[in-house]
Every structure is written in C-alpha cells, then in structure tokens.
DOPAMAR-24604 format. One line per 4 residues: number of its first residue (from 1); for each residue y, z, x of N, C-alpha, C. Coordinates in steps of 0.2 Angstrom, whole numbers. Layout:
<recs>
NUM) Y Z X Y Z X Y Z X ~ ...
</recs>
This chain:
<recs>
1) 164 315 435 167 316 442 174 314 443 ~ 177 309 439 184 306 439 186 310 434 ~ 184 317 430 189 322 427 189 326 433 ~ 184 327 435 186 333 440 189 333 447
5) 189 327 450 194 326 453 202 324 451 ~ 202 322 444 210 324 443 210 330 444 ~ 207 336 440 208 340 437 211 345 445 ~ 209 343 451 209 347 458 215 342 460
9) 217 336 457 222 334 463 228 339 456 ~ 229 340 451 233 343 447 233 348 449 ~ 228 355 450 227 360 452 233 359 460 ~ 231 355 464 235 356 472 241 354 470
13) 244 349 465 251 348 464 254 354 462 ~ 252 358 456 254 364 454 255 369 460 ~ 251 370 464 251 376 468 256 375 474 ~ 258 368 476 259 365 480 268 367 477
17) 270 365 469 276 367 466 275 374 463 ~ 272 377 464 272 384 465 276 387 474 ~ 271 383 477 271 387 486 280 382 487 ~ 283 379 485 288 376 485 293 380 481
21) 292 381 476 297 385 473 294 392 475 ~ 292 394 476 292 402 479 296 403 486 ~ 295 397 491 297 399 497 303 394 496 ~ 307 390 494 314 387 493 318 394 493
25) 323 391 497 331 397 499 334 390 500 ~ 341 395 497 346 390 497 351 395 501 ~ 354 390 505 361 396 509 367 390 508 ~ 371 395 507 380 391 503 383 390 511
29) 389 386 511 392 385 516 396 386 521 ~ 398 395 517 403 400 521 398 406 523 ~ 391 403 524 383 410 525 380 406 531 ~ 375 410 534 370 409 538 365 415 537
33) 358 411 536 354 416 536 349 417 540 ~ 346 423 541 344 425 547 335 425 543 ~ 331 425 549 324 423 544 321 429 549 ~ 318 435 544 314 439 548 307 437 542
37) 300 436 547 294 435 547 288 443 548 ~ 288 443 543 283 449 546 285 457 549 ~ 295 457 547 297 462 550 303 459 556 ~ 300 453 559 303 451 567 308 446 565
41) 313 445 569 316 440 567 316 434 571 ~ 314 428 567 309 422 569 314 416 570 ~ 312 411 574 319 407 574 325 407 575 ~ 329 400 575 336 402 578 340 403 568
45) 344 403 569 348 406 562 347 399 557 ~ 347 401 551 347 395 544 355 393 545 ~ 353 388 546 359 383 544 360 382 537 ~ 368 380 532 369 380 526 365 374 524
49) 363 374 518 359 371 516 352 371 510 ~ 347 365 511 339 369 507 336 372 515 ~ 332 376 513 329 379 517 322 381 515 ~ 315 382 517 309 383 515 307 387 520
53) 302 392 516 303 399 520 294 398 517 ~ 290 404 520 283 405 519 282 411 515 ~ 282 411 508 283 416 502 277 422 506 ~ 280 427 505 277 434 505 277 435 511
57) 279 433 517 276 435 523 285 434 527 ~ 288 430 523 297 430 524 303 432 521 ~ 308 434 526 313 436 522 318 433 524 ~ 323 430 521 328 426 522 333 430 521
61) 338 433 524 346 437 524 350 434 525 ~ 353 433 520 363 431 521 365 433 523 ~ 371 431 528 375 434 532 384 429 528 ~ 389 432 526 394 429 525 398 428 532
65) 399 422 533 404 421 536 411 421 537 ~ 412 420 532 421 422 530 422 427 533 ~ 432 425 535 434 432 537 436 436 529 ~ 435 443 531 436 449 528 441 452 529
69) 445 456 523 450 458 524 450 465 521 ~ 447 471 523 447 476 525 454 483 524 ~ 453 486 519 459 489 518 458 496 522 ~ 464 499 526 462 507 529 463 511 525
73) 460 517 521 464 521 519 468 526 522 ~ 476 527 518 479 532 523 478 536 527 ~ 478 538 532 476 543 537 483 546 539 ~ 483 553 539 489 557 538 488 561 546
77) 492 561 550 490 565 557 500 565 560 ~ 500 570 564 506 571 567 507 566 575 ~ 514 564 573 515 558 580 516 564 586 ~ 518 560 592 518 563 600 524 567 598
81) 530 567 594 534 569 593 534 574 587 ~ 530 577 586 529 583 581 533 582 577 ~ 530 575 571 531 571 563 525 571 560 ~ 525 573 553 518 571 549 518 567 547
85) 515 561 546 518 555 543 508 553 540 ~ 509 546 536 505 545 532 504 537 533 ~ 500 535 537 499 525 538 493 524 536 ~ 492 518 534 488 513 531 489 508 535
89) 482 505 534 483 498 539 478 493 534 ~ 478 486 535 473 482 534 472 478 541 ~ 465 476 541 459 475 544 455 469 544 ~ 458 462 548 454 456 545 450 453 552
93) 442 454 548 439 452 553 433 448 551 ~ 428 446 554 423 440 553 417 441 557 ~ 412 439 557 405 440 558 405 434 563 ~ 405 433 570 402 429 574 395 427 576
97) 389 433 575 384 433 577 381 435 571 ~ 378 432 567 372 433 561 367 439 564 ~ 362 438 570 359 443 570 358 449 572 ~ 365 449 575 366 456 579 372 459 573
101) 373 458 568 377 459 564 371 464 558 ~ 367 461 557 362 464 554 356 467 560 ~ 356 465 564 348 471 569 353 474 573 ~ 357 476 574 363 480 578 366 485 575
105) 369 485 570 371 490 566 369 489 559 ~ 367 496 555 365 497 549 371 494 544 ~ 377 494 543 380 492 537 388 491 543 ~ 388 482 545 393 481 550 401 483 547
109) 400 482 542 407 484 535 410 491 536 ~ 406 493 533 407 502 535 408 504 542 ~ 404 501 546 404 503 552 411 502 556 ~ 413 495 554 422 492 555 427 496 551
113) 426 499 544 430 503 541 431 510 545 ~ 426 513 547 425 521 551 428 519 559 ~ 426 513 562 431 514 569 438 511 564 ~ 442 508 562 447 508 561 451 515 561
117) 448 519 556 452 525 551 454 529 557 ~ 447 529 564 448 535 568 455 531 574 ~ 452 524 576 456 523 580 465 523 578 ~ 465 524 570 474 524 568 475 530 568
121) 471 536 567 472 541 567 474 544 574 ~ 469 539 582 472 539 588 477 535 590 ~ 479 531 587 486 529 588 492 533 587 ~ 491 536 579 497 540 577 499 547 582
125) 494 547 584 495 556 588 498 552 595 ~ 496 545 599 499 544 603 507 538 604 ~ 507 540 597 514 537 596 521 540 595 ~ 527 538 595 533 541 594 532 539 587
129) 538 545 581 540 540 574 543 533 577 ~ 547 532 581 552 530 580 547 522 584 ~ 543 523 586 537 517 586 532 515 581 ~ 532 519 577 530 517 571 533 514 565
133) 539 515 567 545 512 563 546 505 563 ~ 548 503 570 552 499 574 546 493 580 ~ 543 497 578 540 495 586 530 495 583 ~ 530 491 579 522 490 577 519 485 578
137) 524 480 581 518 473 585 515 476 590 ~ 516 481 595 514 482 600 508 488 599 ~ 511 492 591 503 496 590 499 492 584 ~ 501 488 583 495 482 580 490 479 587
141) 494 477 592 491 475 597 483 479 600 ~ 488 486 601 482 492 604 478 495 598 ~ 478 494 591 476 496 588 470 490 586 ~ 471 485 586 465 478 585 461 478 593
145) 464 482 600 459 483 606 454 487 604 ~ 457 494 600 451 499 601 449 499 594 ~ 448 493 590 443 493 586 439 486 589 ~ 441 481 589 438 477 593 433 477 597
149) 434 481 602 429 484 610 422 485 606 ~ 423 491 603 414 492 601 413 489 595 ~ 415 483 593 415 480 586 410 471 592 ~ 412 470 596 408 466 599 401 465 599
153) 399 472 601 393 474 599 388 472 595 ~ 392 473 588 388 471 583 388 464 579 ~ 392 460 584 391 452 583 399 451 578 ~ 404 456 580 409 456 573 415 455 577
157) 420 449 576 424 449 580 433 449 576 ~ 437 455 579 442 457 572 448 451 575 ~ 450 449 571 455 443 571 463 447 570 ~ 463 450 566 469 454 568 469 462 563
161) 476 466 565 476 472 561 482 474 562 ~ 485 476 554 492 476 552 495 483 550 ~ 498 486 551 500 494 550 502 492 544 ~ 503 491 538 506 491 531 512 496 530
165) 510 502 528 514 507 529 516 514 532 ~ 522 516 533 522 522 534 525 527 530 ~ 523 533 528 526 537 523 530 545 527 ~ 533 545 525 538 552 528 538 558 524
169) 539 562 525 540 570 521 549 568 519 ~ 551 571 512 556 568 511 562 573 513 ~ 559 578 515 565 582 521 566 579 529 ~ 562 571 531 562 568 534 568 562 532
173) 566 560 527 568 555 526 577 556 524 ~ 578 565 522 585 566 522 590 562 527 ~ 584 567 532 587 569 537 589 562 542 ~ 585 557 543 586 551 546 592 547 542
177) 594 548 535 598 546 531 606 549 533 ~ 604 555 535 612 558 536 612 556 543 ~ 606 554 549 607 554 555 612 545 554 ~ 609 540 551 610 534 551 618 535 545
181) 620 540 540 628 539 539 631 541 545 ~ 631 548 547 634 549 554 637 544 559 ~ 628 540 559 633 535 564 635 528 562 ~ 635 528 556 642 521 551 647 524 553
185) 649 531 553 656 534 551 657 534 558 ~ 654 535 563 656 535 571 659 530 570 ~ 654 523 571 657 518 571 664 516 567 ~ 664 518 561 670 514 558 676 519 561
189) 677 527 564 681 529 566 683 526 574 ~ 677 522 577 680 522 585 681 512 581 ~ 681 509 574 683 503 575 691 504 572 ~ 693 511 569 698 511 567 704 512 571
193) 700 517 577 704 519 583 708 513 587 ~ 702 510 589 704 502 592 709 497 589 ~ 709 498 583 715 496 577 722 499 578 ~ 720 505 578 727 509 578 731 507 586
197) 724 509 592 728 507 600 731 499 600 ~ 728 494 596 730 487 597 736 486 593 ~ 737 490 587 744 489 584 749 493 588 ~ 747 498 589 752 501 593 756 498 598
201) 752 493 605 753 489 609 759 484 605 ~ 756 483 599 761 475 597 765 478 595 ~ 768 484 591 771 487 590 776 490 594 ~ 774 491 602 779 493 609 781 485 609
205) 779 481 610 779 476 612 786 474 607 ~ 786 473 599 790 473 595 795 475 597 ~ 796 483 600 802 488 600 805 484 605 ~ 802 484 611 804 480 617 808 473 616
209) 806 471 613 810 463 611 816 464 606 ~ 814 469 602 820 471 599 826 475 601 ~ 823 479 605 830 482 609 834 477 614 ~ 829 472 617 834 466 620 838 465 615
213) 837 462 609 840 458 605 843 463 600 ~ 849 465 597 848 472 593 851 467 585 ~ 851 461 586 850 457 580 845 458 575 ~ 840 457 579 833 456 577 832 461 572
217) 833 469 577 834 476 572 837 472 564 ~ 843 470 563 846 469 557 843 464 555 ~ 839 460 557 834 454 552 828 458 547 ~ 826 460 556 821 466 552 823 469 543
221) 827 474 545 830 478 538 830 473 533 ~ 834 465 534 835 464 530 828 462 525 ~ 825 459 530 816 456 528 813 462 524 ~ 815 467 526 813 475 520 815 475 515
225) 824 472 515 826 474 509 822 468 505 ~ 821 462 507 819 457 503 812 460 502 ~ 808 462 504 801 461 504 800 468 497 ~ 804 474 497 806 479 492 808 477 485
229) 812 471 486 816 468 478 809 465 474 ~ 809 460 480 803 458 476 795 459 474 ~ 796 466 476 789 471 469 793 471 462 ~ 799 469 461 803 474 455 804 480 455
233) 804 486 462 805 493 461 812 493 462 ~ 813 499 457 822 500 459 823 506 466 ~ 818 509 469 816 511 474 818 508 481 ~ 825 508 483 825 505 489 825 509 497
237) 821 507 499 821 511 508 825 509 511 ~ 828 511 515 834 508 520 831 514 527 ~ 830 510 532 829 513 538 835 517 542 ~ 834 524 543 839 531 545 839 530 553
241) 843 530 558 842 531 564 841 536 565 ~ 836 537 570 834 544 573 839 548 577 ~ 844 542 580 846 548 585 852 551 583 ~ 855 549 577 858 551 572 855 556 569
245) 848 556 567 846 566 567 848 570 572 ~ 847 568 578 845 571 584 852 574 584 ~ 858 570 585 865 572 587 867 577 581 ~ 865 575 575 869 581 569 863 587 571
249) 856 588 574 855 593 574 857 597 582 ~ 859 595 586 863 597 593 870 599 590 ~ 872 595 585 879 598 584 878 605 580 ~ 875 608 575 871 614 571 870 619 576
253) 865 617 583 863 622 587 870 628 587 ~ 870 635 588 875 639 589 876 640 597 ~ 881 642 600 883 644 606 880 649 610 ~ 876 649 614 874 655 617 879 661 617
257) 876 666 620 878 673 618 883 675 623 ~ 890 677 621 894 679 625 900 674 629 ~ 897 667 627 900 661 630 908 660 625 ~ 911 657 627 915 653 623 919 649 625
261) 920 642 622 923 637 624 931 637 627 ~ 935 634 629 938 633 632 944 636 626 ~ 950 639 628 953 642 623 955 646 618 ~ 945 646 616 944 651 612 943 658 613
265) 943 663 610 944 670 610 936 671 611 ~ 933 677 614 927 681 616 925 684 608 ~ 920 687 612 920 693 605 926 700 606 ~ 927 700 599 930 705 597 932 712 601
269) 923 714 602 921 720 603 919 719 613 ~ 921 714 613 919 714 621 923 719 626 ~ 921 722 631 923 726 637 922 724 643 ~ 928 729 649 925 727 655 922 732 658
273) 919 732 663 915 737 663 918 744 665 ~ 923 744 667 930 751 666 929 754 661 ~ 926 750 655 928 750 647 934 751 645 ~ 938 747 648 947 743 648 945 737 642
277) 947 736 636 949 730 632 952 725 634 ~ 947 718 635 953 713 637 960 711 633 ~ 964 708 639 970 711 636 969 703 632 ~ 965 698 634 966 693 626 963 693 619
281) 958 698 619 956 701 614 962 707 609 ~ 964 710 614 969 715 611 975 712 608 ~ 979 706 612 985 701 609 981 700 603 ~ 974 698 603 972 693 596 973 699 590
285) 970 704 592 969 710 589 979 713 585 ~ 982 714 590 989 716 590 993 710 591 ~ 992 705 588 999 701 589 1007 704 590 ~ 1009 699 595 1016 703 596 1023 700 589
289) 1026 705 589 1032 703 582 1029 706 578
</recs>
C-alpha cells in the first residue's frame, strides 16, 4: 500500500514537471507577449519575465519592443520641377500596442516599409529639387505624418524619418556646377568692381591734395624713385606730364586749308575770282631786282 502510494505521488510530481516545463515561457525585457488561447486572444499582455501558459491549448507571441530602424530603398520619381532624381530614406519606428500590432496587420514591418516607399515616392513628385537639397527638415516632417497616420492603426508609432540621400543625372550635376561657378565669378567681379570705385575715390582725393600742394607731386616721384632702386632694377620709371603730350601734339596738328598766319604768303597757286594772281603771291613768285 505504501509502494503504491509513493509510486502515484512520484507519478503526479513527474507529470506536474512535465505540465510545468511544457507550458513555461519566458519573455526578455525589450518583448511583451501577447497570449492567444484556443485562437482568441486571452488576457491583458505578458509582462517580461517567467510566464506559465496551459500546453496545447496556448500560444504565447513575442512582440519586440525596441525601436526599429528600417532602411527605404531608393525610389526614383521626377520632382514638381521636371528633375529625375533618386532618394532613400531611413525609418525609425517602434511597436506601442503588442495586440494590435499582431491582430491588425499581417506583417506590421512590411507594412511600414510599403507605406514608406509610396509616401517618398509622393513627396518627390510634390517637391522642388531645390527642397530636396536644402530644405529636408520640413520634408522629413511631412514625410514621418503620412507614414505615421495609418501606421496608428496597427498599434506602431514612427519616431522619426530621415531623407539620406539624393542622387542627380550627371548632366544635372554639370549643370548646377557651372550654375554655382558662374556665380563665384559674379561675385568676385562686382567685389572687384567695388575695389576699383573705392580706389579711384582715394585716388581723386590724392590728386586733389596734391594739386593744392604741388610739393607733394615731387615727394611723390621721389618715393618712386626709392621704392624702384630698391628691387635692384637698373630699369628706372620717371613720371612724363601729360599736358606736355598734349601741347607737342597741338603743336604737330597742320593749319587748315587756305589759312595763313600773319605775314606769311598763301598758296602759290591761289586766285581771285576774276582769275587775277594775287599781286603777293606774284612779288614772291617774281621778285623785284
């Protein structure tokens, strides 16, 4: 009698560390598990931890908790401004609701990667290049609302999303290369210009103080010749007066036609209209004796 009563409390220990180790779950501490009984899902969600479940008639589902960091593949579509261009984005999101993440949607991952692709695909058509370039916090912004919005849904809440990159056609990338030298070169012509007007100004201003004082001129030259010697060139510059061009070249000019200075003889061959030779043309011509 006292073998066969061990023999049944042995018997219910074993079956008892059978029915325990069968329905034991363990859930880690960045998971929550959802317990569907017979198909339905039973209770509120498994908290991290041991967990004991009822073998064969339970299923315990992990859900990870962690955010996710979700890569776009490039999506190639033309912007508002008829450009073909090529972006990628990444995509970090997390699971708020264990249940509705699994009884909501069939695979919530896939289902965040396909709204993503389509939504950058409708960004790009309603964007400028030139907002794609420059201006991507604000289509980061619109781009994390319209995946977000029906990502609610299924218990998944996107934390942020980031444009990575943009790729251009390299008959774009000339062309924005010669747009941006063109205008260095603007620039450095209208900061050259500006150079030239404000020297010019100190340079009237110079002439001006030097015509008061005509010293100064002869300080001047001398400051040249010193500043000349000491390169070592045997090449020395001495400043010419202009109006000393001026004057030898009015002296050069010839006399208008017909004219003649005071005591000088006409032309030779001049008349008057009688056709009579004047008579001081003709003395020059026939001197008398």
């Amino acid at each position: 009698m006292v073998q066969e009563l061990l023999v049944a409390i042995v018997a219910a220990l074993c079956a008892g560390a059978l029915y325990v180790a069968a329905g034991a779950r363990v859930v880690k501490q960045y998971e929550q598990g959802v317990l569907f009984r017979l198909g339905r899902v039973t209770g509120s969600v498994r908290q991290p931890g041991f967990n004991l479940v009822i073998p064969f008639a339970d299923r315990l589902h992990k859900v990870n908790m962690q955010i996710v960091t979700l890569p776009v593949p490039a999506q190639e579509g033309i912007t508002r401004d008829n450009v073909t261009v090529r972006v990628d984005a990444v995509v970090y999101f997390r699971v708020v609701d264990a249940v509705s993440a699994l009884v909501k949607v069939e695979d919530y991952k896939f289902a965040v990667s396909q709204m993503a692709q389509t939504s950058l695909r409708s960004i790009i058509g309603k964007s400028d290049l030139d907002d794609l370039l420059s201006n991507r916090e604000q289509l980061n912004q619109g781009l994390e609302l319209m995946i977000d919005s029906p990502a609610v849904g299924w218990g998944v809440q996107v934390d942020r999303v980031e444009i990575k990159d943009v790729s251009l056609p390299d008959t774009m990338k000339r062309s924005m290369a010669r747009q941006a030298e063109a205008d260095r070169e603007r620039r450095a012509r209208i900061i050259n210009a500006d150079a030239e007007f404000q020297a010019s100004k100190k340079l009237a201003e110079a002439a001006q103080q030097m015509e008061s004082t005509p010293a100064a001129l002869q300080l001047r030259l001398l400051q040249t010749i010193v500043a000349v010697a000491a390169e070592k060139n045997s090449t020395l510059v001495l400043p010419f007066p202009v109006e000393l061009l001026r004057f030898l070249e009015r002296a050069q000019q010839p006399a208008p036609n017909g004219a003649a200075g005071p005591g000088l003889p006409g032309r030779p061959d001049a008349v008057h209209p009688d056709g009579a030779v004047r008579e001081d043309t003709a003395a020059l011509r026939h001197p008398p004796g």
